[in-house]
C-alpha positions as CSV (number, residue, x, y, z in Angstrom):
1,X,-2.3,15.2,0.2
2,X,-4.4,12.3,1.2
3,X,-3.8,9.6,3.8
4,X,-5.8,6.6,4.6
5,X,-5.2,4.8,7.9
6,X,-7.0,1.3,9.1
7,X,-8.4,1.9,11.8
8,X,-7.2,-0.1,14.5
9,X,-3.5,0.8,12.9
10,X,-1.1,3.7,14.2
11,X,1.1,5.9,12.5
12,X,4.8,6.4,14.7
13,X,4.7,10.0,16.2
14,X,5.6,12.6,13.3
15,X,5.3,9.9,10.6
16,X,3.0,12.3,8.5
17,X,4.9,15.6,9.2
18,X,8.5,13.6,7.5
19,X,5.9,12.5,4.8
20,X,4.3,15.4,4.3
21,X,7.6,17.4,4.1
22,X,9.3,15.0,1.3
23,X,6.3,14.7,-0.8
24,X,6.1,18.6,-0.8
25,X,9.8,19.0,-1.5
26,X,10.1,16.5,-4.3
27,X,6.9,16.9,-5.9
28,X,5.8,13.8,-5.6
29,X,2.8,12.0,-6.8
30,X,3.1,9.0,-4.3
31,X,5.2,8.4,-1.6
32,X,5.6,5.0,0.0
33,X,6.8,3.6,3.5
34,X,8.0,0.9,5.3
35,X,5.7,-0.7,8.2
36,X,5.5,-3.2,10.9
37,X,3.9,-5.9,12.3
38,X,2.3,-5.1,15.7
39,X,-0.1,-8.1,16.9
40,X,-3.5,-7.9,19.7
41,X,-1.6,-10.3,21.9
42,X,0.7,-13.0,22.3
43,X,-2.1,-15.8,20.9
44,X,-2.1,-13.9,17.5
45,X,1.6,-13.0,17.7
46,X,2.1,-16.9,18.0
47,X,-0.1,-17.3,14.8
48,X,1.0,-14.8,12.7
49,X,4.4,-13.5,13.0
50,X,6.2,-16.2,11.4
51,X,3.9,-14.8,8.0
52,X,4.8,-11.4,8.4
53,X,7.1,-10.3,10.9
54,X,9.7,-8.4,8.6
55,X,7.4,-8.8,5.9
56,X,6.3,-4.5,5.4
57,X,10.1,-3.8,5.7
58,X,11.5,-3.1,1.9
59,X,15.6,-3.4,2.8
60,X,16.6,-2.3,-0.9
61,X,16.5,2.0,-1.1
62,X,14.0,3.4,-3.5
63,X,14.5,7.2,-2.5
64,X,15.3,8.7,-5.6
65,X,12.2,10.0,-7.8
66,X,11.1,7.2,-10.2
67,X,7.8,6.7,-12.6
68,X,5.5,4.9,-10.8
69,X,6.2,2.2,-13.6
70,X,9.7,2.0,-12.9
71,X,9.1,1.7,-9.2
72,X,6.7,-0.8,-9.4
73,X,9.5,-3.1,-11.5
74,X,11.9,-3.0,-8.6
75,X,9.5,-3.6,-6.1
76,X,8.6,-6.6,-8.1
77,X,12.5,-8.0,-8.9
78,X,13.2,-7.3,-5.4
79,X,10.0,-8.9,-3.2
80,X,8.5,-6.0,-2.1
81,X,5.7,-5.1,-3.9
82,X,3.4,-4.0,-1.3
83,X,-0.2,-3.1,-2.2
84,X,-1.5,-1.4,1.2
85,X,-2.7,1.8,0.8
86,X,-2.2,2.4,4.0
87,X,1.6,2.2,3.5
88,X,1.8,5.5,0.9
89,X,0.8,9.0,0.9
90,X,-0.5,10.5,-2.2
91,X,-1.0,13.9,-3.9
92,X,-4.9,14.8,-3.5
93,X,-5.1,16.3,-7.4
94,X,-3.4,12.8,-8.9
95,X,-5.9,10.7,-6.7
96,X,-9.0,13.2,-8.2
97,X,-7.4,13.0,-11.9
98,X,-6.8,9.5,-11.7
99,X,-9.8,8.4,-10.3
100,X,-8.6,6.3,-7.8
101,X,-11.6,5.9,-5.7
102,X,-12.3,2.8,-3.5
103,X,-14.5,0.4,-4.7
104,X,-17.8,-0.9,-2.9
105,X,-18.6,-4.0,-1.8
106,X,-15.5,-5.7,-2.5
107,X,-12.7,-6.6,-0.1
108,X,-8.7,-6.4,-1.4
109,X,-9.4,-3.2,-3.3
110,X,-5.8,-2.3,-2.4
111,X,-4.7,-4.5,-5.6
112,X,-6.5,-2.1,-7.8
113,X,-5.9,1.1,-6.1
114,X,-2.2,0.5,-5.8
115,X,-1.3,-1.1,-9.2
116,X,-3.6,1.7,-11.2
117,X,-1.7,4.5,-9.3
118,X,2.0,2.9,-10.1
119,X,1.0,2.8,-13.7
120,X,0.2,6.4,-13.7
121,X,2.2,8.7,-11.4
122,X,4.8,10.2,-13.0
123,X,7.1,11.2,-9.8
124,X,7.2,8.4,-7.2
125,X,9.3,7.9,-4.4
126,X,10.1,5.7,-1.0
127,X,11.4,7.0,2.2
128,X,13.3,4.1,4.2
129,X,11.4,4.9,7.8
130,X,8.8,2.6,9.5
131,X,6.0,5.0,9.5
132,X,3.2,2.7,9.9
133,X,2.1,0.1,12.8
134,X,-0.3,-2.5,11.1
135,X,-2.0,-4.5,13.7
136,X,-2.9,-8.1,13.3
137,X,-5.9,-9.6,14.9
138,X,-7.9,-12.7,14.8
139,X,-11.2,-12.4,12.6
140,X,-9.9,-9.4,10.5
141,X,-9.9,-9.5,6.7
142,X,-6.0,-10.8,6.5
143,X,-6.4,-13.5,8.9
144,X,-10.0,-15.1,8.1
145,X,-10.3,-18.4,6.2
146,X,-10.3,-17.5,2.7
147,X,-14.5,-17.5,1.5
148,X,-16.2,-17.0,-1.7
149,X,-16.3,-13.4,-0.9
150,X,-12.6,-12.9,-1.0
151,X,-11.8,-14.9,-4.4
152,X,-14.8,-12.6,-5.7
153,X,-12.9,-9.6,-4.5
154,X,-9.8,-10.3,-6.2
155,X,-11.7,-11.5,-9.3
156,X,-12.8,-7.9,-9.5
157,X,-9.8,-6.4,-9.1
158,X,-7.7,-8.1,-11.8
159,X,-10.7,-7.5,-14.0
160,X,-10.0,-3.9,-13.4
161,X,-6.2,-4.6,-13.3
162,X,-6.1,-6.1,-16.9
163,X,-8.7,-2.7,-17.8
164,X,-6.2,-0.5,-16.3
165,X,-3.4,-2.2,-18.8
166,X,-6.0,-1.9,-21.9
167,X,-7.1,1.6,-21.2
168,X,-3.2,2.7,-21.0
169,X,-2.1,0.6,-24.3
């Protein structure tokens, strides 16, 4: 399995060991988790909480084993289609087949990543546990003032979103 952590994030203590163990069990190709907000101080808490306190929190239950593609449609109808890799845990040999390797020099590359993995796993689950501690600061990618670089970013990715869609019919 592979896991990919921001780094000035934090899992909660045994948050991979309960992923590990449910991914193994079940097979699964990707296995998603709930997170929360944690902020640098009260300044940034003041500026950013009412965005996404509660926001990495999916309060419908997605535990049963789905296709990625079915998954993906509740997470949709129900708000809580969340494209941080940092919030799943995948199967190393799906993320080799499937080529889902980062992309350089762009920012946002979660968009692709995630939607171009729900698309193709075939066993997909969600365990209802906050697993992950995502950490909001000023200056970081999320909080800057939106630049040329970031509309360029996402440009890319739903370029390679509407590929993804072609490539699978």
């Amino acid at each position: 399995y592979i896991y990919t952590i921001d780094s000035d994030d934090f899992l909660e203590l045994n948050g991979l060991k309960l992923l590990y163990n449910k991914a193994k069990e079940y097979d699964l190709d990707t296995l998603f988790f709930d997170a929360k907000s944690t902020y640098e101080n009260q300044e940034v808490y003041d500026k950013y909480a009412h965005t996404y306190e509660g926001l990495y929190i999916r309060k419908h239950n997605y535990e049963d084993v789905y296709r990625g593609v079915d998954i993906l449609e509740r997470f949709i109808k129900n708000g809580k289609y969340l494209v941080n890799v940092p919030f799943q845990f995948i199967k190393r040999s799906f993320f080799i087949e499937n080529e889902l390797w980062f992309i350089n020099g762009i920012v946002h590359e979660d968009n692709i990543y995630t939607f171009k993995s729900m698309l193709k796993a075939k066993r997909v689950s969600h365990i209802s546990e906050v697993i992950y501690n995502r950490r909001f600061r000023d200056d970081s990618i999320m909080t800057s003032k939106l630049s040329f670089y970031n509309l360029y970013s996402y440009f890319i990715n739903y370029q390679l979103m509407i590929e993804t869609l072609i490539d699978l019919n």
